[in-house]
N, C-alpha and C positions, 0 to 999 in steps of 0.2 A: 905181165898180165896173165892170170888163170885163165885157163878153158872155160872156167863156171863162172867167171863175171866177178867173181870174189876179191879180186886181186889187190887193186886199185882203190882209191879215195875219193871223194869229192870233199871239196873243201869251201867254205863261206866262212871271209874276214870282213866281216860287213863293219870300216871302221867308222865311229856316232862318232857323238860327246864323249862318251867312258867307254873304254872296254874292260871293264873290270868284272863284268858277269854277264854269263851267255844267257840269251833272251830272246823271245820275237821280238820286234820292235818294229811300229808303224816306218818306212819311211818318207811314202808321198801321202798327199793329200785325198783323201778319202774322195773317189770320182775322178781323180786327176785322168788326165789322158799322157801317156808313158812312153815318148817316143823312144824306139830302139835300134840303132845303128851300129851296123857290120863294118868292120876293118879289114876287108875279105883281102885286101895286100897283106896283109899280116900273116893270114894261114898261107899264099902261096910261098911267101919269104919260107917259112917252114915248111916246104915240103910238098903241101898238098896239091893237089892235081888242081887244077884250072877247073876240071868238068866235074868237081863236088861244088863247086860253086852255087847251082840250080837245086842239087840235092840238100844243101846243106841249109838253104835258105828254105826248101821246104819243111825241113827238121824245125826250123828254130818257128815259122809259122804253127805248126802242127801243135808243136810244145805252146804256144802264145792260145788255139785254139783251146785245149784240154785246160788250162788255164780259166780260161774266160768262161768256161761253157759247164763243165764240170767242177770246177773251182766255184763260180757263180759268186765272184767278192766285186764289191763297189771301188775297182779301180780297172782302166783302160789304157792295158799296156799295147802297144801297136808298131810293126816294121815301119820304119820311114826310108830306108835304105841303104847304100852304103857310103863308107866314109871314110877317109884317111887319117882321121883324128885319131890319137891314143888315150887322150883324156875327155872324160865325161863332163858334162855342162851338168848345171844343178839341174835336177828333174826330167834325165833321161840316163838310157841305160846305151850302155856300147859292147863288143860282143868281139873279139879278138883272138888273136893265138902268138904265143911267144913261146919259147925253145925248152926249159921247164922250170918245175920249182924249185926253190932250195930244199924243200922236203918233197924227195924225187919219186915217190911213192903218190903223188896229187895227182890226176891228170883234169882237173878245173880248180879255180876258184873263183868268187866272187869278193869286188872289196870297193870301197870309196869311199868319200864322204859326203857327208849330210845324204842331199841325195841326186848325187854324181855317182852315179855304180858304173862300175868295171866288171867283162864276168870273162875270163881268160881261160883259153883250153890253152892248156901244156901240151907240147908235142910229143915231148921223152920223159922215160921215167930216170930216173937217178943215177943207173950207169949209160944213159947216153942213147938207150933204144928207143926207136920210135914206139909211140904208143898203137895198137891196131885200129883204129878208128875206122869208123863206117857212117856213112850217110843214109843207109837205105834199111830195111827192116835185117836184122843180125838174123843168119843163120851158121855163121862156125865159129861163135865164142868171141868177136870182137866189141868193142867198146862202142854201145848204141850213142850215136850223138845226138839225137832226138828225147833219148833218156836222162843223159848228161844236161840237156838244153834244160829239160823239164825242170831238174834241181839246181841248176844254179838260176833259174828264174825266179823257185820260191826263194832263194837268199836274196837276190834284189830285188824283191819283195817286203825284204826284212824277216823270215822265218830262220830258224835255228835248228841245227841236226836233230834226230829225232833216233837216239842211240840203242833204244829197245826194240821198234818197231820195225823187222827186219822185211815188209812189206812196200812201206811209205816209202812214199817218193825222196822224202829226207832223210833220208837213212844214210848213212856216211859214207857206205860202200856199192861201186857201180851194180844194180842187179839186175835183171833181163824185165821184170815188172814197171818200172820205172818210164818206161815208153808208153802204158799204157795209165799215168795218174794223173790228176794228184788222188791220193787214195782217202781214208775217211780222216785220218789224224790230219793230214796237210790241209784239205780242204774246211776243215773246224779250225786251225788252227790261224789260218789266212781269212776266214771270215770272222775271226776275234778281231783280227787286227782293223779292217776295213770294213766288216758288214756284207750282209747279205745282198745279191743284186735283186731288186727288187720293183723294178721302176719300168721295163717291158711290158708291155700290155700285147694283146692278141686283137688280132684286124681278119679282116675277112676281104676274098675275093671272091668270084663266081660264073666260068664259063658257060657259054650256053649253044658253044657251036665247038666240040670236041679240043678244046682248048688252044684254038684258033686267037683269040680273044680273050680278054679278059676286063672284070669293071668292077669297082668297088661292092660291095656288097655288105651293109650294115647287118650289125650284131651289137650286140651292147656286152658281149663279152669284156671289150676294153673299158666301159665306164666300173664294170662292178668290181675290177682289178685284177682277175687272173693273171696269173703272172709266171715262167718259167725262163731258165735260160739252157733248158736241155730240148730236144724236138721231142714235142707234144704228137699224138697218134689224136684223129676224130673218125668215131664210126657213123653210119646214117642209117637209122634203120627206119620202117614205112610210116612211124608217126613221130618218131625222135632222134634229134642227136644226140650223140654221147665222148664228151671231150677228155681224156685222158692225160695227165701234164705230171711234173714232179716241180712239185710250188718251192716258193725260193726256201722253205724250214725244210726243203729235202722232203717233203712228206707224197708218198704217191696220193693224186688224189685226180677227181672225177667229177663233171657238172654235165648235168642234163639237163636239152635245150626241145625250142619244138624242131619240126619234120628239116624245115633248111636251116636251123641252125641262128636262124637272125634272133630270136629271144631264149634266152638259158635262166631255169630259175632259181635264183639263190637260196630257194628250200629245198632244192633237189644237189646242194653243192655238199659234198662228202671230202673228207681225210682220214686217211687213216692215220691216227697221230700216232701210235706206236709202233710206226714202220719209217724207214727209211727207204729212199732210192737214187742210187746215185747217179744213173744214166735215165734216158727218158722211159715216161711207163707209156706202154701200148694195149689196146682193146681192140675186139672184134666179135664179130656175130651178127643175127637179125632177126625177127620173130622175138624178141626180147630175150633170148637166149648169147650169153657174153661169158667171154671170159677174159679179167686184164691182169698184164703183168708187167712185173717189175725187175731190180735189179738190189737186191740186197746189201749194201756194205759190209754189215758189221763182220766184225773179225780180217776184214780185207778179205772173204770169202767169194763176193761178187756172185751169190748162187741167187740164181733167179728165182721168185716168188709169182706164185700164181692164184688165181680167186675167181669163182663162177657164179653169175647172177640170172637166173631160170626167172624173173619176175621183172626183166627191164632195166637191170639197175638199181632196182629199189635192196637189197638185198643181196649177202655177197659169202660165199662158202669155198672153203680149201677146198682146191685139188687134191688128184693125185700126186703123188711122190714121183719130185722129179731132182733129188738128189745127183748130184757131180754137176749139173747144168748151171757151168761157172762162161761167162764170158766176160767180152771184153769193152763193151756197147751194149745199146738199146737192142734189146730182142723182139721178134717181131710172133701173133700170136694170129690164127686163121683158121675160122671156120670154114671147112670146105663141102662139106653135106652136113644135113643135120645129127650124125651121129660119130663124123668124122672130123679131129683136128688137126691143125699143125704148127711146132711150134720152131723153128727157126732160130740160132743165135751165131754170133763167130765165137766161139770158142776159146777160154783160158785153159790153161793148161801150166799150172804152177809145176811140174814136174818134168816139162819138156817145150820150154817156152817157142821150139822150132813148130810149135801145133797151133801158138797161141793166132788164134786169128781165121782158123779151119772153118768153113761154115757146114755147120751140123745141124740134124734136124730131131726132132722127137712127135712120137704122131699117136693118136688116141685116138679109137674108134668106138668109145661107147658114154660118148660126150665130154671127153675132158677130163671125167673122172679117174682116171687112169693112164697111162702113157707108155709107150715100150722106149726100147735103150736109144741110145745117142748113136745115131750112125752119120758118119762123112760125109756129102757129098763129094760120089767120085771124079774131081776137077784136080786137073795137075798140082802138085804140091807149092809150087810159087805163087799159085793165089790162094792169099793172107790178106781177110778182111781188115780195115782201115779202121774201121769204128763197127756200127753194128748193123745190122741187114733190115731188110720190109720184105713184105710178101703180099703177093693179091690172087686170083685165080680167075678163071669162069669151068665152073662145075672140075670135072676129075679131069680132063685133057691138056687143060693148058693153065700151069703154076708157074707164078714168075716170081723168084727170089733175089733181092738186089742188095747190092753194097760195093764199097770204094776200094779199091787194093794196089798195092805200089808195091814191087819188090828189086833185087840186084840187078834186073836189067831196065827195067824204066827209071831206075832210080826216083825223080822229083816228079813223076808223072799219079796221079791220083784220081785212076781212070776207073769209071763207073762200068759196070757190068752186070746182067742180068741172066740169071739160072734159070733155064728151061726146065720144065720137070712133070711128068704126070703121075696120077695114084692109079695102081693096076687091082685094085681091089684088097690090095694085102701089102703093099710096100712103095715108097715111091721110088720112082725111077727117075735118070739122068735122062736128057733127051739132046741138048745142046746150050748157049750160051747167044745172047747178042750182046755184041760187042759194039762199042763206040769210040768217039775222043773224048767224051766228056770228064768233065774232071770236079771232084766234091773232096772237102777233109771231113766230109760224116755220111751217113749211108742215104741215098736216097730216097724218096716217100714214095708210095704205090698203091693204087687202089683200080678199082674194075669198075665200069659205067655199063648201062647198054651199049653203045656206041663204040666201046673196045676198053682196052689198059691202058691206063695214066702214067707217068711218071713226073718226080717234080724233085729238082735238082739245088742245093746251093751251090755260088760259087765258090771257089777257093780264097779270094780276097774278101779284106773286110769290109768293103762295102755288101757285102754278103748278098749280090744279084742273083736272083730267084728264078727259075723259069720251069715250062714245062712240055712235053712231049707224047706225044699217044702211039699205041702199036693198034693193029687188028691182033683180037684174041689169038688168032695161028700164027702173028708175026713174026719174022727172024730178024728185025730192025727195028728199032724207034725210028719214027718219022722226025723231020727236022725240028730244031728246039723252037717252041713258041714264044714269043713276047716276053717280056720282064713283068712277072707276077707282082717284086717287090722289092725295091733295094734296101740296103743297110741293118741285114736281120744276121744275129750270127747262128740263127738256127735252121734248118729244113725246112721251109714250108709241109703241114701235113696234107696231102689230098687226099681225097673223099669223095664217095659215090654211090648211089645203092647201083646194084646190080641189073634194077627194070627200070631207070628212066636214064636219063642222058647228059642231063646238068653235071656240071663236076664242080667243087668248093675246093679251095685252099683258106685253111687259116695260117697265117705265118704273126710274127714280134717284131716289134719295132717300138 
């Protein structure tokens, strides 16, 4: 195995009816639900430590995650657990490790029939060495098994190498990108086979005692169909909402509602059809001053796109140039006075994937229009966002920046954490971090009430239990988590607040 990831193969023998020409090919049932079962005796027979066990199970969730959620295809693949079976039942998948291939140059492959899929990590390569695998995000050149998971999921799926596109997730050779897909080829290519997920609709809640409680809260959002399966951002501004989502055609797009949100009206619902987004789009602002942005695919670029509307919404104009601003997740975008913004992302880094994941900031101070360079946040180099960040404030004092990060010593642990930070007139500044146990596989929602800072968490399983927490604006802790907003959403609930009353909203999917 190369230091640069190059080294090694991935392999998909998906055997059908014929194998006589490489192809996608459907192989469950459009909507099926895809139980997937680990033979985790199998890896320790090989080698593996007892305590990748925990990590490695959050690899193959993670991989299942970026799947269902970025992927957005009409099929429901899901862990059921483990198992000592080596063979696959029709219409489930099994997930193993055996000693290696006859073509010792693999280290996976996928194969079965009909649709019994096998998906096998090989331990060595050809003359007998072990392969360097890792459960946890790679920083010295080993073989990400989270990135491995991701492509041998699209072969039992039925997708087929992808031998130009040296980006995709199917690309034949291990590459350090691949943790972070499926990219625009896989996910076109997986919703040829199955379709668009299109069938989520958006619900509403609505606390009225600092997110203590929580109670239903109609919106007719869900009858007119909005629909996303990436986390949607909602702003509130003094006479309007403003819902932000990336619709199941990838399109970023935007509906504006009245003051709470319960009526949105379908002549104020916008797409940009000539744009793509491949992670969620987020908005912000007030005084009908916005700016929302997105995440680009094409080229596998992943460079953020931005747009500002000075008239409500009605109306929407290019930024400034914010060139290299590649991440890896939803970025998050904040007004912080009326002449000052902030715009937040984790960081890709196609050149130095040990950066991918840095959360960086970019800041404009003469509305938007403009933006200075990408600087770090100075926070030790082992945190490495998860997915993508949120941000909320109360005036220049106190900026809170959030998102999920795992690295070599928590391994399976996808513990939530929030960025201290204030603007000193001319730069913002570190100031410290709160810390928790919480755990998310995507970045958390955040928004400012009177009453103080929201936060609002998924869980790591697929029931996807929802909940939420408040700080006081100077807080060094979130207070204890609140009640179950909402079960079974695979996305973030988004929360939402104006900054002078008290009520706090969550829209979440289901």
């Amino acid at each position: 195995m190369s230091s640069n990831w190059w080294g090694a193969v991935l392999a998909g023998v998906v055997v059908l009816s014929s194998t006589s020409a490489r192809a996608d090919v459907r192989i469950y049932n459009q909507d099926a639900e895809v139980p997937i079962w680990v033979n985790w005796d199998s890896f320790e027979a090989q080698g593996i430590p007892a305590s990748w066990r925990d990590p490695f199970m959050s690899c193959l969730y993670n991989a299942i995650v970026k799947w269902r959620t970025i992927g957005a295809f009409r099929l429901k693949p899901a862990v059921y657990g483990y198992t000592t079976r080596t063979v696959a039942s029709s219409g489930e998948i099994i997930v193993q490790m055996n000693e290696k291939h006859v073509d010792g140059s693999r280290v996976a492959s996928t194969f079965g029939t009909g649709s019994a899929i096998t998906i096998i990590f090989h331990r060595k390569s050809s003359n007998g060495t072990p392969w360097t695998f890792t459960p946890h995000r790679n920083t010295t050149g080993a073989i990400d098994m989270q990135g491995v998971a991701i492509h041998e999921l699209g072969h039992a799926f039925g997708l087929d190498h992808e031998d130009g596109i040296t980006t995709a997730v199917m690309f034949p050779s291990v590459h350090a990108g691949m943790r972070h897909g499926p990219t625009t080829k896989d996910y076109t290519d997986v919703r040829a086979l199955y379709g668009a997920r299109d069938y989520d609709r958006v619900y509403m809640k609505r606390s009225t005692d600092n997110g203590v409680s929580w109670s239903a809260f109609s919106t007719n959002l869900s009858s007119i169909g909005v629909t996303t399966s990436i986390d949607p951002t909602a702003l509130r501004d003094t006479s309007q909402t403003v819902f932000f989502y990336t619709g199941a055609g990838k399109n970023p797009q935007w509906i504006r509602g009245n003051s709470d949100g319960s009526a949105y009206d379908t002549s104020k619902w916008f797409v940009f059809g000539g744009e793509r987004s491949i992670y969620g789009t987020t908005g912000h602002g007030w005084n009908n001053d916005y700016i929302m942005a997105w995440v680009d695919p094409l080229n596998d670029a992943m460079q953020i796109r931005m747009v500002k509307s000075t008239d409500g919404g009605v109306s929407w104009f290019g930024v400034g140039n914010v060139a290299g601003a590649t991440t890896i997740g939803t970025p998050a975008v904040h007004k912080l006075t009326d002449t000052v913004w902030i715009l937040a992302y984790a960081k890709l880094d196609r050149a130095n994937p040990n950066n991918d994941g840095q959360v960086v900031t970019r800041v404009s101070t003469n509305g938007g229009w403009n933006w200075g360079p990408e600087v770090a946040v100075p926070v030790p180099a082992y945190y490495r966002a998860l997915a993508g960040v949120s941000i909320t404030s109360s005036g220049n004092s106190f900026i809170r920046i959030g998102f999920s990060w795992s690295d070599d010593i928590l391994h399976s642990k996808y513990l939530v954490r929030t960025l201290k930070l204030h603007w000193d007139g001319a730069s913002l500044v570190y100031d410290g971090m709160l810390y928790g146990t919480d755990e998310t596989r995507t970045q958390p929602s955040l928004a400012k009430s009177l009453s103080g800072m929201h936060q609002a968490v998924r869980g790591t399983n697929f029931a996807g239990v929802l909940y939420s927490r408040t700080s006081p604006n100077d807080g060094s802790a979130w207070g204890t988590a609140g009640p179950e907003i909402a079960p079974g959403s695979l996305v973030t609930p988004s929360v939402s607040a104006h900054r002078d009353y008290s009520f706090v909203f969550a829209h979440y999917l289901q």
